[in-house]
C-alpha positions, 0 to 999 in steps of 0.5 A: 520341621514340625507341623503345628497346626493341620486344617482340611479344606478352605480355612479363613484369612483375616481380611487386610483393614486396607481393603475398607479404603479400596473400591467395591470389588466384584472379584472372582477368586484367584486361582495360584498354581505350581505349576500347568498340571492342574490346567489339565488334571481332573477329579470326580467333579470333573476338569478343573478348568471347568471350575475357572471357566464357571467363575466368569459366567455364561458364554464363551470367556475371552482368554489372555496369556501373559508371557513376560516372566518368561521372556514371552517363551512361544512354547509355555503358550502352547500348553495354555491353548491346550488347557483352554481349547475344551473351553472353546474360547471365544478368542484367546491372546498372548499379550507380550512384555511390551504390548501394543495399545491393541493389545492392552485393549484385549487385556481391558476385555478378558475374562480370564488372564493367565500370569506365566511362570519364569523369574518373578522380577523380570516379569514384575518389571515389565508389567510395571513399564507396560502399565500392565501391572494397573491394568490387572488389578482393575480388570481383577476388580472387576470380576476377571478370573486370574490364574498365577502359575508359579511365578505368576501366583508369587506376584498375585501375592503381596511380595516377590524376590530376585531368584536365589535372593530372598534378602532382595524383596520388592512389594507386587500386586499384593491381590493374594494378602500373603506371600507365596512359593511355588514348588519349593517343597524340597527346599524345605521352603527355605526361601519362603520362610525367610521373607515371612521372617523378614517381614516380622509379626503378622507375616504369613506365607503360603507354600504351593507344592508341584502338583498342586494349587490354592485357591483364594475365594472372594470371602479370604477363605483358602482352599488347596487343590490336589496337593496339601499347601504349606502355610508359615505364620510369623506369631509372636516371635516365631515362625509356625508351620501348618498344612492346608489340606484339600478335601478328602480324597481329591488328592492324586 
């Protein structure tokens, strides 16, 4: 496919007029990732999980990890305690896809809140039952640092689908106002493009390849980490393609 448009660096969203009806928001930005690589990967600014942990301020962040995407799989937490332990947490919990109330109350508390990759419906359907899903969004507004890996960052945006069904579209958190596919660069992005399509004129979608991330800043300014990120507009009555570009020389 050919690409039409190139931009380096962050690059501005137009901010949905929904968001003159929402509370003042004192939210930090959203980290969307690939996948857990960039959890561990550095630069000549130094780890980026210094850079999430800078988003919530002095002191030690208090950490939680939410697993229900993949069925609350023990192993993908280990990798997040490894991602956060330079970080020395102040406390840091994986919240599982039925939590109890103590738990929930930990959530309430975080500074920052891991989303799991897995299969994005399962995972969308248990933080609905939980109350989970009410929960992250207010704790968002209120200045929490969310990283949504693969899974996670499809649900951070405004629509998810069943795995191998991009026909089966249902609306998620929609804190991202775009879609979003993660590691999908060898399909062409096939999937993310339909659901762009389907959603008709005005549509965007953002495609974050293996290795990589975006992140969105409180200003609906768009910044790709490590990897070009692929973005797919439906203007007029046609899909546009574009690359987001991360600064010169970040990309290894």
């Amino acid at each position: 496919m050919s690409q039409d448009r190139i931009y380096t660096g962050a690059i501005p969203f137009v901010a949905d007029p929904r968001q003159a009806e929402e509370p003042p928001s004192q939210a930090a930005p959203l980290f969307l990732l690939a996948d857990s690589q960039l959890l561990f990967w550095a630069d000549e600014d130094g780890p980026f999980i210094d850079r999430i942990a800078a988003c919530t301020g002095p002191g030690a962040p208090r950490a939680a990890y939410l697993g229900a995407s993949n069925g609350d799989n023990p192993d993908f937490y280990s990798i997040f305690l490894a991602a956060v332990q330079p970080l020395g947490p102040a406390e840091c919990r994986m919240i599982p896809a039925e939590p109890a109330e103590s738990e929930l109350a930990y959530l309430e508390s975080a500074d920052i809140i891991l989303l799991a990759g897995g299969d994005v419906e399962r995972g969308w359907h248990a933080f609905q039952a939980s109350g989970v899903r009410d929960l992250i969004e207010r704790r968002y507004h209120a200045g929490a640092v969310l990283i949504g890996i693969s899974a996670g960052a499809v649900q951070l945006g405004n629509v998810g689908w069943a795995e191998a069904d991009p026909d089966a579209a249902f609306p998620t958190w929609g804190l991202a106002r775009f879609v979003v596919d993660a590691h999908a660069e060898d399909e062409g992005w096939a999937a993310l493009r339909a659901v762009v399509r389907a959603r008709g004129p005005g549509a965007r979608g953002i495609g974050i390849p293996l290795g990589g991330g975006v992140i969105l800043h409180p200003d609906h300014t768009l910044q790709a980490v490590r990897r070009a990120a692929y973005e797919v507009s439906f203007v007029g009555d046609a899909l546009v393609d574009a690359l987001i570009l991360p600064p010169e020389g970040a990309e290894r």
